[in-house]
ROLONU-635622 format. One line per 4 residues: number of its first residue (from 1); their letters; for each residue x, y, z of N, C-alpha, C, O. Coordinates in steps of 0.02 Angstrom, whole numbers, always signed. Each point is the difference from the previous one (the first is absolute). Layout:
<atoms>
NUM) a) X,Y,Z,X,Y,Z,X,Y,Z,X,Y,Z; ...
</atoms>
This chain:
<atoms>
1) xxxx) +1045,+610,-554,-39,+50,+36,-62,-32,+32,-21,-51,-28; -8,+71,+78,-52,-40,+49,-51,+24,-24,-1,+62,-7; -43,-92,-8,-78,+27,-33,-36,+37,+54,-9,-52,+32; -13,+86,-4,-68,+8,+56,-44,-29,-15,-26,-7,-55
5) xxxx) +8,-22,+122,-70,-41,+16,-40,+28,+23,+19,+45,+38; -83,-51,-45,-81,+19,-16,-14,-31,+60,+17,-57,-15; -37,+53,+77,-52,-54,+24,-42,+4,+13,-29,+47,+26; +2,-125,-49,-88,-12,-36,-46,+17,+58,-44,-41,+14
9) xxxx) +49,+97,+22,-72,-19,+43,-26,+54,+11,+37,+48,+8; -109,-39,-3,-42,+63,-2,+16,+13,+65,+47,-29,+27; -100,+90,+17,-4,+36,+18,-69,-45,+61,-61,+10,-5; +91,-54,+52,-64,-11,+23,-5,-65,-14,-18,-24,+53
13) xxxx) +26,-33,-105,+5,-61,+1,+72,-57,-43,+52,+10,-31; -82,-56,+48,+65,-47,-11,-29,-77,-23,-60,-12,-11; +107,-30,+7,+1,-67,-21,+15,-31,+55,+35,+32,+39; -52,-92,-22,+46,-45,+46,-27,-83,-35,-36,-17,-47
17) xxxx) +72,-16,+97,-39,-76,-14,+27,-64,+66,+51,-6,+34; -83,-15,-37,-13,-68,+52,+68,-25,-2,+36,+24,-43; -21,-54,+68,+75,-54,+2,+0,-46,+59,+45,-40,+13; -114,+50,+31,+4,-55,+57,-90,-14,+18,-49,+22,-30
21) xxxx) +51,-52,+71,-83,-33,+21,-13,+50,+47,-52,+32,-8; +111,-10,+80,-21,+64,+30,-10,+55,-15,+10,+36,+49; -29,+2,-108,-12,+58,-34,+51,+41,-10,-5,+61,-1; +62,-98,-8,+78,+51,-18,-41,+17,-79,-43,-22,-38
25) xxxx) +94,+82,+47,-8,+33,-52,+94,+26,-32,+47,+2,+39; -44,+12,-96,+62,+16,-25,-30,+74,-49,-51,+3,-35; +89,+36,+46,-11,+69,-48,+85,+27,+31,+48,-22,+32; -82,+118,-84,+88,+3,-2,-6,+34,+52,-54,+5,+28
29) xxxx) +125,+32,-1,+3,+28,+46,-10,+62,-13,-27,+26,+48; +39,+19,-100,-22,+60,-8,-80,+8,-12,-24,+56,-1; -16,-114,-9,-84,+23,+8,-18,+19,+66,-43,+36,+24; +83,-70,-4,-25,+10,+97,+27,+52,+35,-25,+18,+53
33) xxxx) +95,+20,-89,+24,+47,+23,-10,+53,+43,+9,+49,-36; -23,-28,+97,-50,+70,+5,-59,-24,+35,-25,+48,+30; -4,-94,-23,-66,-29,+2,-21,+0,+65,+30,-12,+52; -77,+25,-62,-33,-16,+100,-44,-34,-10,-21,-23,+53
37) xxxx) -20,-2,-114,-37,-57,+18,+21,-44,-77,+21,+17,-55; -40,-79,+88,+15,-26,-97,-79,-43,+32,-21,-11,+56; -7,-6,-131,-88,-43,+19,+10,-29,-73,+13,+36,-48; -20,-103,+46,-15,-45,-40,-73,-19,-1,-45,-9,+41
41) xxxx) +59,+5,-139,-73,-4,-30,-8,-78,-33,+32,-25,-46; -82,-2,+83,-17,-75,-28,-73,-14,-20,-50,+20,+31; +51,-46,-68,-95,-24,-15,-30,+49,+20,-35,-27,+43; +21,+82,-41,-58,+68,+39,+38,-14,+56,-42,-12,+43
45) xxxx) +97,+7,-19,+1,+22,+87,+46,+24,+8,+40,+2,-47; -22,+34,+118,+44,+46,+12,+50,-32,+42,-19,-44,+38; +80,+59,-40,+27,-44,+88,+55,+60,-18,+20,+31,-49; -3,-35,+145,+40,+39,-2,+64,-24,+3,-3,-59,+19
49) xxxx) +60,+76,-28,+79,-46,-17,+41,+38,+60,-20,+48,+33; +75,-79,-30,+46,+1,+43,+56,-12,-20,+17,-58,-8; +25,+110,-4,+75,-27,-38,+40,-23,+60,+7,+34,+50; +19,-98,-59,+19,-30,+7,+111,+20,-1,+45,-4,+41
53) xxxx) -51,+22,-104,+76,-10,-21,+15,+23,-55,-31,-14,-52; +89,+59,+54,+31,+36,-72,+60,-18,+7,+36,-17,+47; -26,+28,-138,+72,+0,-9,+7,+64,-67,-20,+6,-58; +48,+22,+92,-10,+81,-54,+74,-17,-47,-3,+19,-59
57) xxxx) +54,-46,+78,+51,-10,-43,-39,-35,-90,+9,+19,-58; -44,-66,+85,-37,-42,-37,-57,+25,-35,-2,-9,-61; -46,+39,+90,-50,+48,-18,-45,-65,+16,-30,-18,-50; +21,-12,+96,-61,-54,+23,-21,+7,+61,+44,+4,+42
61) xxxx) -101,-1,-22,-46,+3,+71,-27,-55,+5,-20,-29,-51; +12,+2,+113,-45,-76,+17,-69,+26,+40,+5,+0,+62; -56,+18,-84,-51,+6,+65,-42,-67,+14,+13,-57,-18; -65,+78,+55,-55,-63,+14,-56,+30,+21,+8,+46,+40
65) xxxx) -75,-63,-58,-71,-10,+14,-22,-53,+22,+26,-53,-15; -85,+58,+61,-15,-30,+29,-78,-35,-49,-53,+31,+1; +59,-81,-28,-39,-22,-78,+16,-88,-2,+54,-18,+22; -80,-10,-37,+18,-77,-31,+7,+14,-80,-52,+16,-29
69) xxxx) +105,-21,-4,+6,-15,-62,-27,-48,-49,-1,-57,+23; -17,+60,-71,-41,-71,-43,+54,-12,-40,-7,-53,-30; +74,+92,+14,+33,-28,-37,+86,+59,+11,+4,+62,+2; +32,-97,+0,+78,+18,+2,+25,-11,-47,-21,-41,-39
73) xxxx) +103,+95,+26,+26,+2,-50,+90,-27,+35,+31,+48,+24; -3,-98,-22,+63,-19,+12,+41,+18,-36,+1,-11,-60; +52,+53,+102,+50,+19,-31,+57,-61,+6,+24,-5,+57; +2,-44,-108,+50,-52,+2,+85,+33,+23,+47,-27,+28
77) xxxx) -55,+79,-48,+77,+26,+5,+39,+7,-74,+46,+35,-21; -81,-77,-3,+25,-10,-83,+2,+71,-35,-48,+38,+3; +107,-22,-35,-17,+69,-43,-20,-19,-63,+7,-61,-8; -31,+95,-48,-28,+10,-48,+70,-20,-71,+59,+6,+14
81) xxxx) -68,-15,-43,+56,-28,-62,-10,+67,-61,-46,+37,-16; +109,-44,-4,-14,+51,-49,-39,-1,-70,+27,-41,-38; -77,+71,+10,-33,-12,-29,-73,-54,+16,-37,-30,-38; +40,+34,+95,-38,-53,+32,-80,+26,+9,-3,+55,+28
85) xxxx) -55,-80,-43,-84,+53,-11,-5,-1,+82,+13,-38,+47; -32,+82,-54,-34,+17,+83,-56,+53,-11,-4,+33,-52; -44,-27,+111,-49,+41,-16,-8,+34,+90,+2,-33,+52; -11,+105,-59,-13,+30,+61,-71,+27,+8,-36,+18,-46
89) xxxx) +23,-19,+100,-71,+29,+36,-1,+43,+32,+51,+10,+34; -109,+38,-26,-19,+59,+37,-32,+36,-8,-36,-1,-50; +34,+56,+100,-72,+69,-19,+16,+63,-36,-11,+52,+31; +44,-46,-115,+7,+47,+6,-38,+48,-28,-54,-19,-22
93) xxxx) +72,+85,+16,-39,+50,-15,-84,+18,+37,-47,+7,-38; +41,-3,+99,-69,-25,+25,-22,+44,-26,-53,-6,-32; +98,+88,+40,-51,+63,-8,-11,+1,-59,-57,+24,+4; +65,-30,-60,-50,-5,-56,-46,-42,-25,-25,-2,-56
97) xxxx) +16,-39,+114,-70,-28,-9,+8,-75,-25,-44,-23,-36; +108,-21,+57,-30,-76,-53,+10,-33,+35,+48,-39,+3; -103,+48,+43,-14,-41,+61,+35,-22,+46,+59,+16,+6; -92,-58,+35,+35,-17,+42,+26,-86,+8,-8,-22,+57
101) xxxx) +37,-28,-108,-9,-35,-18,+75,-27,-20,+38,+39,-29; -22,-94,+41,+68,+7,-21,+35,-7,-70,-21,-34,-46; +76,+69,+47,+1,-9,-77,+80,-21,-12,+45,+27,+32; -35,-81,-85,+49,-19,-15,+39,-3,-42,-38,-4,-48
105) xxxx) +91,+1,+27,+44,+25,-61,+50,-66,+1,+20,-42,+40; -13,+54,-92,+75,-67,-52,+41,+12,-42,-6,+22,-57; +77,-45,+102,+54,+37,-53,+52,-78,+23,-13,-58,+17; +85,+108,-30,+54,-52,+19,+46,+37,+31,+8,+61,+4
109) xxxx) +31,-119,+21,+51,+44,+51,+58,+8,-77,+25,-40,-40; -22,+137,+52,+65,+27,-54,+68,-14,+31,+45,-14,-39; -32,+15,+100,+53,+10,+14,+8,-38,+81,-46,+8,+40; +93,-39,-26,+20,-31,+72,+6,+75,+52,-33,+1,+52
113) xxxx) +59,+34,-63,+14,+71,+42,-57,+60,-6,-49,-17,-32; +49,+77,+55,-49,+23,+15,+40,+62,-19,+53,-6,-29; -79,+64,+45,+34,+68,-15,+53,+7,+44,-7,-14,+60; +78,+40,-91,+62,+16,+25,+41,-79,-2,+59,-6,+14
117) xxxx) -92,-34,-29,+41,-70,+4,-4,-10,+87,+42,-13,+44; -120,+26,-48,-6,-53,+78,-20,-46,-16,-42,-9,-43; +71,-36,+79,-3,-78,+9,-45,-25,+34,+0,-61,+3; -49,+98,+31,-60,-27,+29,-66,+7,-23,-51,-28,+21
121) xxxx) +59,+77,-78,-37,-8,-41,-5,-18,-81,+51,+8,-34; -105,-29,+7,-5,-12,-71,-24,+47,-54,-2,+57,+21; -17,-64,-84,-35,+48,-30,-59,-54,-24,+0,-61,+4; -41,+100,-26,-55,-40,-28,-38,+53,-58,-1,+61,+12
125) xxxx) -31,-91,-81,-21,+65,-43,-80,-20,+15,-42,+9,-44; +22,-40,+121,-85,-15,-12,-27,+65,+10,+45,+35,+22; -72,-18,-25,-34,+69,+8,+3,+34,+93,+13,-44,+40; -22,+106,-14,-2,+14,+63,-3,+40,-5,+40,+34,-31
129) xxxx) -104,-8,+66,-10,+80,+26,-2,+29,+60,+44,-19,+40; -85,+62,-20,-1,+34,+66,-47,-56,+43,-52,-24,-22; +66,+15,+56,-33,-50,+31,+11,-79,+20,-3,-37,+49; +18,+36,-117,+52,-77,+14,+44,-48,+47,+5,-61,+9
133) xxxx) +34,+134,+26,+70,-15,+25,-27,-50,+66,-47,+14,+36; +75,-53,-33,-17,-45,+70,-38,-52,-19,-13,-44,+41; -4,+41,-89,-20,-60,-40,+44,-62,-21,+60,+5,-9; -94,-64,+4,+53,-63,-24,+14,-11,-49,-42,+9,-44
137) xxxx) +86,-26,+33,+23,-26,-73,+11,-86,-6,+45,-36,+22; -76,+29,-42,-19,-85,-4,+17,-23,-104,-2,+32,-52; +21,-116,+75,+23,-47,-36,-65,-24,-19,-50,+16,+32; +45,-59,-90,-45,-37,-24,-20,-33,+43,-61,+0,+3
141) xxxx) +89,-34,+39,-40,-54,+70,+26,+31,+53,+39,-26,+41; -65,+101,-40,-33,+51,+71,+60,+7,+45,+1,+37,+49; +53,-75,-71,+52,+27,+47,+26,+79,-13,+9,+31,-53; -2,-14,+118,+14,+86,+16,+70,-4,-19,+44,-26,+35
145) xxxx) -34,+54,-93,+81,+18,-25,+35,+63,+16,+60,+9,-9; -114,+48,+42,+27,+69,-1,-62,+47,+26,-57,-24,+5; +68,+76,+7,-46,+70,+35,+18,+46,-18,+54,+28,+12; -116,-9,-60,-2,+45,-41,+22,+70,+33,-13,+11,+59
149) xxxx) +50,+40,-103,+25,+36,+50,+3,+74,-40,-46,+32,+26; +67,-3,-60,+5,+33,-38,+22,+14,-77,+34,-44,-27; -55,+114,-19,+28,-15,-49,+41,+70,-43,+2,+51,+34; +27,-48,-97,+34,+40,-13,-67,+68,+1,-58,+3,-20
153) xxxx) +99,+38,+53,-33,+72,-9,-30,+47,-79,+13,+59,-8; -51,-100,-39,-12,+16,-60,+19,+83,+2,+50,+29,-22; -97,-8,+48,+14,+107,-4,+62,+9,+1,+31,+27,-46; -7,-48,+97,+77,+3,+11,+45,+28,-54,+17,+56,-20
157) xxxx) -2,-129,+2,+26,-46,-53,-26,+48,-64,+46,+8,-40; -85,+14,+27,-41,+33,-61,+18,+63,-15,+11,+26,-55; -9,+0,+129,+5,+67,-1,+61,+22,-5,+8,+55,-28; +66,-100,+59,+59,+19,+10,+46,-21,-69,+45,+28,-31
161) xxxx) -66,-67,+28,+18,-56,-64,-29,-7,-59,+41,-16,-42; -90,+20,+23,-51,-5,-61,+6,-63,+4,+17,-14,-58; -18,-26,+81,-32,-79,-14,-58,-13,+29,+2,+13,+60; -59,-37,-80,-46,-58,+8,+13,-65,+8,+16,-41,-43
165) xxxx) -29,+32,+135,+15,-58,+18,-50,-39,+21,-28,+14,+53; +13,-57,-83,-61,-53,-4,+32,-73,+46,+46,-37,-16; -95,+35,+80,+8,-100,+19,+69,+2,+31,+33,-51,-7; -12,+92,+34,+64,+7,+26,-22,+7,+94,-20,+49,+31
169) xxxx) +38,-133,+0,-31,+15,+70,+40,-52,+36,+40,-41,-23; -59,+51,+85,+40,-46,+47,-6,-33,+42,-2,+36,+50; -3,-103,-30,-35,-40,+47,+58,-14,+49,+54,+4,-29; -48,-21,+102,+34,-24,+56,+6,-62,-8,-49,-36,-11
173) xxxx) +114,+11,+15,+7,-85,-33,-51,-38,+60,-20,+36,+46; -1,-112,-46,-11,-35,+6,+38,-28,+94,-20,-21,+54; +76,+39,-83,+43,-49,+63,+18,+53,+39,+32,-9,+51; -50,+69,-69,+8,+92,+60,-57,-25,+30,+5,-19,+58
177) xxxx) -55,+14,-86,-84,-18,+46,+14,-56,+37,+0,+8,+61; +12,-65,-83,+16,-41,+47,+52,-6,+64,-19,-18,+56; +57,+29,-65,+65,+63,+43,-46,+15,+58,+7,-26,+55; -55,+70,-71,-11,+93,+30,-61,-72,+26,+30,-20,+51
181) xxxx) -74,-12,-55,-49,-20,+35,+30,-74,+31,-49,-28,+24; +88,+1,-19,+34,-48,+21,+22,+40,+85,-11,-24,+56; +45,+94,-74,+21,+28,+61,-46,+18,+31,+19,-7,+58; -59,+22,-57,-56,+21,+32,-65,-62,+24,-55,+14,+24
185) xxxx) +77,-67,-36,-41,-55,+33,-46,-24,-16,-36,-34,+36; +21,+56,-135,-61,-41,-19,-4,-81,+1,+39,-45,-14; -97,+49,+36,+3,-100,-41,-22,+7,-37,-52,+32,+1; +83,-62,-71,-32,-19,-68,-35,-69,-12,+19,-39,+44
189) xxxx) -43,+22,-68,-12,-36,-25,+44,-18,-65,+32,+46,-26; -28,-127,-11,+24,+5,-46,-3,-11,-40,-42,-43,-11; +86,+71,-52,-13,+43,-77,-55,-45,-28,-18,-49,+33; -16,+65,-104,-39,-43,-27,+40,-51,-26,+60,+11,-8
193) xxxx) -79,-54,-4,+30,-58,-49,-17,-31,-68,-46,-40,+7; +72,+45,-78,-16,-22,-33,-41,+73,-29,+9,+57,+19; -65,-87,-82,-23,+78,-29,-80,-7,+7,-39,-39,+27; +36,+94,-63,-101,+43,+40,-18,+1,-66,+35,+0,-50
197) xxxx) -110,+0,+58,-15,+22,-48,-20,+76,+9,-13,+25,+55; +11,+16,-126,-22,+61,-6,-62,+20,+38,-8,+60,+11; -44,-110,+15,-59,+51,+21,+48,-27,+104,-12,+42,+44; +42,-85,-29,+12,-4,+61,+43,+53,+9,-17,+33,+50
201) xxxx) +67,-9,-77,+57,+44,-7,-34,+70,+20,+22,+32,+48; -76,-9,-85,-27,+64,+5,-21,-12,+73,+26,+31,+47; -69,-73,-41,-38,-38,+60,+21,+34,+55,-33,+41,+32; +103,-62,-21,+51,+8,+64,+36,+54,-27,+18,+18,+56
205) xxxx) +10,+27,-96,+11,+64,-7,-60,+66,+10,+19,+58,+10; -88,-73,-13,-42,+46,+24,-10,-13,+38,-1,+49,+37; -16,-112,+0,-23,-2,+86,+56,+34,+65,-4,+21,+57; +53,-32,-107,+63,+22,+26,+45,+73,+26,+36,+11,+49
209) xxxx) -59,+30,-108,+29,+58,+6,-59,+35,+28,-57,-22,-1; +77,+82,+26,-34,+38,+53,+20,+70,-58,+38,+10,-48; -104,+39,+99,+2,+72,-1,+15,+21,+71,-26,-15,+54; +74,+54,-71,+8,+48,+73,-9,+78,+7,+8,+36,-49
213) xxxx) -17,-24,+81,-25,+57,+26,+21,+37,+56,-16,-16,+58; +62,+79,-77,+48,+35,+53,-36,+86,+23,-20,+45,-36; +23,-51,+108,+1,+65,+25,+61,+13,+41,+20,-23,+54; +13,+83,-109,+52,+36,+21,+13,+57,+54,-30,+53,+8
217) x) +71,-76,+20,+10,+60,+76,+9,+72,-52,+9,+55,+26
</atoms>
């Protein structure tokens, strides 16, 4: 039976993150859905974005601002291994207040497939809430394994079923992102090499991920 999916994103903002030196941006395609303006939030400043490119099969959007980046997040193409630590980033929950700041979570990949036995996506038990979705999912040495995307519908699930479902979520593999921004004409740069340490890792995962900010038609 197919679980229903929840997706993570408020009412008004989103996740994205860097993947090039010209201010590409990667988020999903349902944050942008509807949208007549999207404005990216960096260091105190505002810019306004320009989507660029969707792929709604996929649930990924490519936009761009007009910004110099201090730091990018490369997606290798590589997917994530099972049982493998990864940690995701993003803005969630703004409206109750815990700031505006990015926040990150650590789990492992549960499963190679995603809900219904899609193959383009994974599961992961790191934590994800409203807000999250369009966020990266990164490897110990910052390679982009996946985009954060949605997760099991707890109420749902609770209400129809009596189960409590805890850490049950789903990231966009690794080599879909690479795919979906390959067609569309990014230049990457390439992957990191070798390993980071813990304070460089955060380093380039907060300089990295963005807040976005949608006004809906």
């Amino acid at each position: 039976r197919r679980i229903e999916a929840a997706k993570t994103h408020p009412t008004g903002t989103g996740t994205g993150f860097i993947v090039s030196d010209f201010g590409h941006i990667v988020t999903n395609s349902h944050d942008i859905a509807g949208c007549q303006e999207v404005k990216v939030h960096k260091a105190g400043n505002t810019y306004d974005a320009v989507i660029v490119q969707r792929d709604r099969d996929n649930d990924l959007a490519l936009i761009s601002a007009n910004f110099q980046p201090s730091k990018i997040l490369v997606p290798s193409g590589n997917n994530a291994k099972h049982m493998q630590d990864i940690f995701v980033a993003g803005y969630p929950l703004l409206s109750l207040g815990l700031g505006n700041s990015v926040k990150v979570t650590k789990g492992i990949v549960s499963a190679l497939v995603g809900d219904g036995e899609n193959s383009s996506l994974m599961q992961i038990d790191a934590s994800m809430m409203p807000g999250h979705s369009g966020g990266p999912i990164v490897d110990e040495t910052g390679d982009v394994v996946g985009v954060a995307v949605s997760g099991v519908n707890v109420a749902k699930v609770l209400r129809e079923e009596d189960i409590f479902v805890a850490n049950v979520n789903w990231g966009i593999k690794g080599s879909i992102l690479k795919n979906f921004l390959d067609a569309s004409g990014v230049q990457l740069q390439d992957p990191p090499d070798g390993e980071v340490t813990l304070s460089e890792l955060s380093e380039r995962v907060v300089d990295a991920t963005l807040l976005l900010s949608h006004i809906h038609i």
